[in-house]
N, C-alpha and C positions, 0 to 999 in steps of 0.2 A: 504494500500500500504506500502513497504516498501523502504525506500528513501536508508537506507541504504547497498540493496543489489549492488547498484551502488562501493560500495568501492572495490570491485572484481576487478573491470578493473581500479582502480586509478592505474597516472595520465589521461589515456584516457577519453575524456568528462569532464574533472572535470568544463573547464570554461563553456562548455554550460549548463550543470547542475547545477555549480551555479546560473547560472543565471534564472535557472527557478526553482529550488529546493528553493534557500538560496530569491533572489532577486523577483521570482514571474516575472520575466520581460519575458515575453513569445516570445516580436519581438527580442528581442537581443539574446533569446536561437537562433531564427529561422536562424538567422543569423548566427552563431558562427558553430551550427551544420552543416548546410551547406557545411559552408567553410571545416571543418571535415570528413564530409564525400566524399567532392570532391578528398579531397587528398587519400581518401581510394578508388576513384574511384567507387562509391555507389550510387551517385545518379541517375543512370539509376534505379535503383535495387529499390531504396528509390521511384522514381516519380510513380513505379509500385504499390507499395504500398500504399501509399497514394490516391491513384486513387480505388483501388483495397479495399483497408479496409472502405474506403467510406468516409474519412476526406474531401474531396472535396464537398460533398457533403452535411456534417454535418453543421447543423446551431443552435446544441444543444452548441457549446464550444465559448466563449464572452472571450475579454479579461479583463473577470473580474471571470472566474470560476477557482474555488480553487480546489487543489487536492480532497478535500472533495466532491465536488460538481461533480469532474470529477468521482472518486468511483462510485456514484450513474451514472450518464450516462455507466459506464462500466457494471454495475449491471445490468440494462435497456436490454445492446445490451448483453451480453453475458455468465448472469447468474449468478452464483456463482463460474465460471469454469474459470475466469483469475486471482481468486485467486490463483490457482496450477500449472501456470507456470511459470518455473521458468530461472534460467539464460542459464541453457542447453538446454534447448527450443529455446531459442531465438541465442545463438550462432551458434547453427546448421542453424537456416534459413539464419544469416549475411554472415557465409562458403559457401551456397548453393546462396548465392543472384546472384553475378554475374555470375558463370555457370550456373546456371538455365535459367535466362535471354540470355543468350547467346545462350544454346545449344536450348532453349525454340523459340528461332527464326527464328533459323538454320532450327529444327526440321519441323515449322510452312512452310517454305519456299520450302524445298524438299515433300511436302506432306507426313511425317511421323508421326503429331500429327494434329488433329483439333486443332481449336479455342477454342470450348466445353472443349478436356482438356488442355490443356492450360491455362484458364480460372479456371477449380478446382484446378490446383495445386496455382495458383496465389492467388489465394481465402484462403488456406487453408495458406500460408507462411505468410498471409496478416495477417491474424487472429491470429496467434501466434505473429506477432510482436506488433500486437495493444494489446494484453493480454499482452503483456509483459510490454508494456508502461502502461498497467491500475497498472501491476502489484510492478513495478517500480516506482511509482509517476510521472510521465510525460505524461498522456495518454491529458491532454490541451495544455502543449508544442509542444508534435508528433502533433497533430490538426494545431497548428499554424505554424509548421514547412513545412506540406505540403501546407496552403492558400498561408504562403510570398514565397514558392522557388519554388511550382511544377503545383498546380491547375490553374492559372492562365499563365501560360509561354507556347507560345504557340510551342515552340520544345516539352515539354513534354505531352501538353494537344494532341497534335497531332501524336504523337506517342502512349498512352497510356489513353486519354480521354474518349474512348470508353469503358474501362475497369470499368469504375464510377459506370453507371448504370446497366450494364448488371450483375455486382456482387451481385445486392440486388433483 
């Protein structure tokens, strides 16, 4: 992983960063980014994700697993291939989060897309933001960011809970 591709977007994230980058303190990233991305209006977009990349579900990430240890779960779920993505990857799907979501429901509502896609595109936004977290050094923080704010809350689990299992 590389921790320092995060200097791109300094000061954004630097306090949650440190504090799972510098500090290893995983519930006070979960917190801090939270609070960060409510102001960017993202956590509808983030609870999708979380739900969707299957962190809800993981019970491979403790808070005692190290970037290192997270590496290897990344290597596990998704090859050699979240080595090569990279920060324009992942900026695209943060641009695409909330219209997606939005017009993704709109869509869903007037019967102009299934479930089914709906569902792949979720899936495939998802995948690229967890690559990016393996890719970033944060893929145990992202884990811990959706158990303390999304998987257990049930506005989000009720909204987007169904997306957990049907993605794997």
């Amino acid at each position: 992983a590389n921790t320092r591709s995060w200097c791109m977007v300094y000061p954004l994230y630097a306090n949650s960063l440190g504090k799972c980058i510098v500090d290893d303190d995983k519930t006070e990233y979960a917190r801090i980014m939270y609070e960060d991305q409510a102001k960017s209006n993202l956590n509808a977009a983030d609870a999708v994700y979380c739900f969707v990349a299957g962190h809800c579900n993981s019970s491979d990430v403790t808070l005692s697993t190290t970037e290192q240890d997270a590496e290897k779960i990344c290597d596990a779920k998704y090859g050699k291939r979240w080595k090569n993505v990279g920060w324009d990857d992942f900026m695209g799907v943060v641009s695409r989060a909330q219209k997606t979501l939005r017009d993704g429901q709109q869509a869903l509502r007037d019967g102009n897309k299934t479930w089914s896609e709906l569902l792949k595109l979720a899936r495939k936004e998802a995948e690229i933001s967890a690559m990016t977290s393996c890719a970033m050094g944060i893929y145990q923080c992202d884990v811990f960011y959706c158990k303390n704010n999304y998987c257990n809350n049930d506005l989000y689990r009720s909204q987007f809970g169904n997306m957990s299992w049907a993605s794997h």
